[in-house]
C-alpha positions as CSV (number, residue, x, y, z in Angstrom):
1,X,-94.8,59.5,-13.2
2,X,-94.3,61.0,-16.2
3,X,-94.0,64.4,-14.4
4,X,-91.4,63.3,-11.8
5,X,-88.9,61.9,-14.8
6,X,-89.3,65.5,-16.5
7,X,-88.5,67.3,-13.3
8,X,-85.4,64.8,-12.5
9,X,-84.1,65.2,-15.6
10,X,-83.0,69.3,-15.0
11,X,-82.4,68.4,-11.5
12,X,-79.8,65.2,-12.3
13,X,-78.3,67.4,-15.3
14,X,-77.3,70.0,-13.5
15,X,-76.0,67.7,-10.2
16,X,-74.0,66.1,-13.0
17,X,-72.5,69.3,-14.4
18,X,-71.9,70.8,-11.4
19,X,-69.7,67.3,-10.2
20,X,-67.7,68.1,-13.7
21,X,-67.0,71.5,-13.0
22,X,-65.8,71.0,-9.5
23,X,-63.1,68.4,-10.9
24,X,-61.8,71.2,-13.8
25,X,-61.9,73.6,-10.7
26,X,-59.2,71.2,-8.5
27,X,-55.4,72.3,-9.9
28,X,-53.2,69.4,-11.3
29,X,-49.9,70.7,-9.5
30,X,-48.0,67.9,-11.5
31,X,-44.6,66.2,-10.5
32,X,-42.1,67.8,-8.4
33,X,-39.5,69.6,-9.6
34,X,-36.7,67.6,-10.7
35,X,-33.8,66.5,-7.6
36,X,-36.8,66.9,-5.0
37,X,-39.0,64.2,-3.8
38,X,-43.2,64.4,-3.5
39,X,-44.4,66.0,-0.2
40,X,-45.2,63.4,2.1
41,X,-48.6,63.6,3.5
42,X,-48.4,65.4,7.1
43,X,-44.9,65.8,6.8
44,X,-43.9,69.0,8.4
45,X,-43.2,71.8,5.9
46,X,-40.4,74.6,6.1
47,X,-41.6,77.5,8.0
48,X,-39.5,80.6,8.9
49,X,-41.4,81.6,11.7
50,X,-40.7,78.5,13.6
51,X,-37.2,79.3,13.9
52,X,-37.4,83.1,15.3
53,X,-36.7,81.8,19.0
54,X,-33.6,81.0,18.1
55,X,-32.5,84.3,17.2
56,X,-33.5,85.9,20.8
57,X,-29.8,86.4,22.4
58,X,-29.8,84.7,25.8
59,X,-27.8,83.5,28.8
60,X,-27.5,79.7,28.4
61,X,-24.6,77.8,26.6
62,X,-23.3,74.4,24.9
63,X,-19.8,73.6,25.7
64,X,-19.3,70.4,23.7
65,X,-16.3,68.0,22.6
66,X,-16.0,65.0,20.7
67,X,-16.1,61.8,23.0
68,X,-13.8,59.1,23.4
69,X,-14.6,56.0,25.7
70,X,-12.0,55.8,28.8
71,X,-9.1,54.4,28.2
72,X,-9.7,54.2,24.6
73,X,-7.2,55.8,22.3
74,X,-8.7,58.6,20.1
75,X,-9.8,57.1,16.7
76,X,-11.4,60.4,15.4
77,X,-11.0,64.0,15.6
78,X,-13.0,66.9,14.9
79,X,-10.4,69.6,14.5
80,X,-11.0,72.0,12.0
81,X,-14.6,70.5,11.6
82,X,-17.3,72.8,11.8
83,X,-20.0,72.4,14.0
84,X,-23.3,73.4,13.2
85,X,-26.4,74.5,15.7
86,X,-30.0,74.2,14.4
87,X,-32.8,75.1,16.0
88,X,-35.5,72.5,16.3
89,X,-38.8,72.9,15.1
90,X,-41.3,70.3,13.7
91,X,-39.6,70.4,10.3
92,X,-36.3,70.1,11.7
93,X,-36.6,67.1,13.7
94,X,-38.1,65.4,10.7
95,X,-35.2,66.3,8.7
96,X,-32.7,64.4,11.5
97,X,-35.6,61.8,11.3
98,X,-34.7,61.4,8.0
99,X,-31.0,61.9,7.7
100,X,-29.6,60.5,10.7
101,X,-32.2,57.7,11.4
102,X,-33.1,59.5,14.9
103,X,-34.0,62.9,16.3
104,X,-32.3,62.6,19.2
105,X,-28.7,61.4,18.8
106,X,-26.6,59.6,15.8
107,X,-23.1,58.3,14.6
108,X,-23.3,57.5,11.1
109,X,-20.9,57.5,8.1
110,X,-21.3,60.6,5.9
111,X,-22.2,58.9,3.2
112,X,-25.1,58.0,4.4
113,X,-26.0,61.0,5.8
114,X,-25.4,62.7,2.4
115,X,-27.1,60.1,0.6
116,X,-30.3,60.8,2.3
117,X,-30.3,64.3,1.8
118,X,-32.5,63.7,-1.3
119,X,-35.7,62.2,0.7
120,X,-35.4,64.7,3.9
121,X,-38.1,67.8,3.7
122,X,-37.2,70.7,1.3
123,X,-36.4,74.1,2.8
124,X,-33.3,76.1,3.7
125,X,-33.0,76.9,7.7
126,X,-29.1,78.3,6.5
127,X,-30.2,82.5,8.2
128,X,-30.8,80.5,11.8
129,X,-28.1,78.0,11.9
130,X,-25.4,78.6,14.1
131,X,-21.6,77.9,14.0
132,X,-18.1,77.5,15.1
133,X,-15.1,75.0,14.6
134,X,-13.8,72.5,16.9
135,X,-10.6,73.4,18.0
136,X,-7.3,71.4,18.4
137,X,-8.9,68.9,21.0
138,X,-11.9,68.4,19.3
139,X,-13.7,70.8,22.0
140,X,-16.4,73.6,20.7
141,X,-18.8,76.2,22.1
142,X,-21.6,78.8,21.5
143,X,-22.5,81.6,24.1
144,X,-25.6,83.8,24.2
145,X,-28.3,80.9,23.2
146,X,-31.8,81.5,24.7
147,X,-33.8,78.8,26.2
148,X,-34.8,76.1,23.8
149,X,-33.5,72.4,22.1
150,X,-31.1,72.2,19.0
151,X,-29.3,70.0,17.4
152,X,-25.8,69.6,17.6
153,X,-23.9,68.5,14.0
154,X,-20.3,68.0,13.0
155,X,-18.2,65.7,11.3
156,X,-15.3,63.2,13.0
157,X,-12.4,62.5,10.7
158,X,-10.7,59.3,11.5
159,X,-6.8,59.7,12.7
160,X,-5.4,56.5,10.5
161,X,-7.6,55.7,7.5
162,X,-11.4,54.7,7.3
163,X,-14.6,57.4,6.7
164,X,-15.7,60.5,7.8
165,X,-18.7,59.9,10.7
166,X,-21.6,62.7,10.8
167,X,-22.2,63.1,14.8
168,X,-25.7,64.7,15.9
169,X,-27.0,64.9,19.2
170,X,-29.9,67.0,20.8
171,X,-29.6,69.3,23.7
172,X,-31.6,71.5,25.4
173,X,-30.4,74.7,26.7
174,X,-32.4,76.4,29.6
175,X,-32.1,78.3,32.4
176,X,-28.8,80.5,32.1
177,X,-26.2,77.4,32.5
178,X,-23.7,76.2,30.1
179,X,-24.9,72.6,28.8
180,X,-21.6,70.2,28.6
181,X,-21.9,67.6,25.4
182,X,-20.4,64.6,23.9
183,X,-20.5,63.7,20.5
């Protein structure tokens, strides 16, 4: 018995320093950076690559315009807006997740949008975003988009007083057609 304990003893030691070493070994990353929030476990991160589809030229097309019930008078406009076009990938559908309460279509006041902006996922998808302006009818386009789903973004002005309304929708382009859209 006396035998066992004096070849435990080495064995449990060295178990024991072993267990300590692996905990230095494991990095203490810290807080984030100040103005950005802790990753969320499984929440998608940034990658580049995701996006390079969307830089393929194609033959498809979004011809969009900002909607109006019928026989409703026009309470917003879109003129001189720009409209944005992002790509969707995993992290970008979590970011609409997260700023417009949906990943499929919103009409929200832009201060809300905006105020989110801290707690959506970090990265910068600016090199594959697409633009143009809405014109004096509050109609838009983009030409030459290969097959795939984006989101649509822009921002309705009201015609007589009241806030600024951030509009996203997503559509699916495929098959070398022009894809109509209401905001």
């Amino acid at each position: 018995m006396i035998r066992a304990r004096l070849i435990a003893a080495p064995i449990l030691a060295s178990l024991a320093g072993s267990a300590l070493l692996a905990a230095c070994a494991t990095p203490s990353l810290g807080p984030p950076p100040p103005g950005h929030p802790p990753p969320v476990p499984g929440e998608p991160m940034f990658r580049a690559s995701e996006f390079g589809w969307s830089m393929q030229p194609g033959d498809n097309g979004i011809a969009g315009r900002l909607s109006v019930p019928k026989g409703q008078p026009a309470h917003y406009t879109c003129q001189g807006s720009s409209v944005i076009l992002t790509p969707e990938t995993p992290w970008s559908r979590r970011r609409m997740e997260v700023l417009y309460l949906s990943s499929e279509r919103a009409s929200l006041p832009a201060d809300e949008v905006r105020a989110r902006t801290p707690e959506a996922p970090a990265g910068d998808s600016t090199p594959f975003i697409k633009r143009t302006t809405c014109d004096a009818q509050s109609h838009f386009s983009f030409e030459r988009l290969p097959d795939g789903a984006w989101y649509v973004i822009t921002i309705a002005k009201p015609l007589h007083g009241g806030g600024n309304l951030a509009l996203m929708r997503r559509v699916v382009t495929r098959g070398g057609k022009v894809t109509a859209v209401a905001l």
